[in-house]
C-alpha positions in Angstrom: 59.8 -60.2 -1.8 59.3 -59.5 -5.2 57.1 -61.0 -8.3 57.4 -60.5 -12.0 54.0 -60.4 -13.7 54.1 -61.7 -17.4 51.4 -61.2 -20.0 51.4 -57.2 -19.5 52.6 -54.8 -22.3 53.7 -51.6 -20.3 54.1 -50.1 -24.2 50.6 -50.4 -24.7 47.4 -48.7 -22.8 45.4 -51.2 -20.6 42.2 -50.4 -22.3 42.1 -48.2 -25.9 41.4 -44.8 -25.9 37.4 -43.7 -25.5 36.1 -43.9 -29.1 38.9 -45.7 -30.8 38.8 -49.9 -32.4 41.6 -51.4 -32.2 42.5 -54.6 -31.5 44.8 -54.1 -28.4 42.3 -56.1 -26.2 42.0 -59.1 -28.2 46.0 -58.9 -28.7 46.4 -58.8 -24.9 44.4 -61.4 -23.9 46.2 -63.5 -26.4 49.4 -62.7 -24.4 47.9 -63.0 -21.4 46.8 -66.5 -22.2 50.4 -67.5 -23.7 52.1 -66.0 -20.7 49.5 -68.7 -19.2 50.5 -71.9 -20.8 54.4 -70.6 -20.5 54.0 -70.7 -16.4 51.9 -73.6 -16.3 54.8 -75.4 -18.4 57.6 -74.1 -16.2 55.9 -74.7 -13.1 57.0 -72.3 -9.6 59.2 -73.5 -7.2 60.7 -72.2 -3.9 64.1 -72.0 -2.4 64.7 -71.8 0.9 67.8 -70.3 2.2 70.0 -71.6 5.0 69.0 -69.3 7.3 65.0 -70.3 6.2 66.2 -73.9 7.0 67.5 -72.9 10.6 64.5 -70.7 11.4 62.3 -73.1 10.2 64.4 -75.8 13.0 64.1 -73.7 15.7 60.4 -73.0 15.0 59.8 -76.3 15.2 61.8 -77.0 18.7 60.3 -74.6 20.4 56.6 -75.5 19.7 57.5 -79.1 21.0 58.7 -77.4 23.6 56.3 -78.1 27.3 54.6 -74.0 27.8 54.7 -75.1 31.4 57.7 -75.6 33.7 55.7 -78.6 35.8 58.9 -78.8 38.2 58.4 -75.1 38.9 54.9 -75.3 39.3 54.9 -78.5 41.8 57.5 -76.6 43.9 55.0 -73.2 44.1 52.1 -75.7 45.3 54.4 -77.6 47.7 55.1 -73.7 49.3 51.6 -73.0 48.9 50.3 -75.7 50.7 53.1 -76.0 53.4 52.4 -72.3 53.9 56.0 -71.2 52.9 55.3 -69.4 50.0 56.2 -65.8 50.4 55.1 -63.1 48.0 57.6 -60.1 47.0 55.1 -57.0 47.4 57.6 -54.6 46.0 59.0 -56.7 43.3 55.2 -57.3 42.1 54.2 -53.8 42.2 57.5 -52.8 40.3 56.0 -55.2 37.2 52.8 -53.9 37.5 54.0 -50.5 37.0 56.1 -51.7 34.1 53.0 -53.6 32.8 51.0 -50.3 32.8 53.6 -48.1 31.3 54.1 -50.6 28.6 50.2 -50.2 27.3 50.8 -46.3 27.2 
């Protein structure tokens, strides 16, 4: 993303030479303050593309989204309490290992 700042002479130094007078700072501000009253005229705006608009869509399904599956957890406590619930020993150690290698 890229901005174009107004009001700046790249012609002329920022600041005059040590020991010289001229007027380059007073001129500058006075452009500064034109390139002022030009924006605030103008005013900014924003376009958003298509794909913004579908991003911005999605973004907004999936925060309304539930973060919990509720039919998945009710069915975990009904194993749990029934005593049915069987834990995979392998398959939990295999994603711990992948967990750990991951923060490597």
């Amino acid at each position: 993303m890229s901005a174009k700042i107004s009001g700046i002479s790249t012609t002329e130094p920022l600041a005059p030479p040590k020991g010289s007078s001229t007027g380059s700072v007073d001129r500058s501000q006075g452009e500064a303050s034109a390139a002022a009253a030009t924006t605030s005229q103008t005013g900014d705006h924003v376009t958003l593309t298509d794909s913004a608009r579908s991003l911005q869509k999605l973004s907004d399904a999936i925060s309304q989204a539930p973060v919990v599956n509720s039919a998945k957890v009710a069915a975990i406590k009904q194993a749990v309490g029934n005593g049915t619930y069987k834990v995979d020993s392998a398959s939990v150690a295999d994603k711990l290992l992948q967990f750990e290698s991951g923060l490597k």
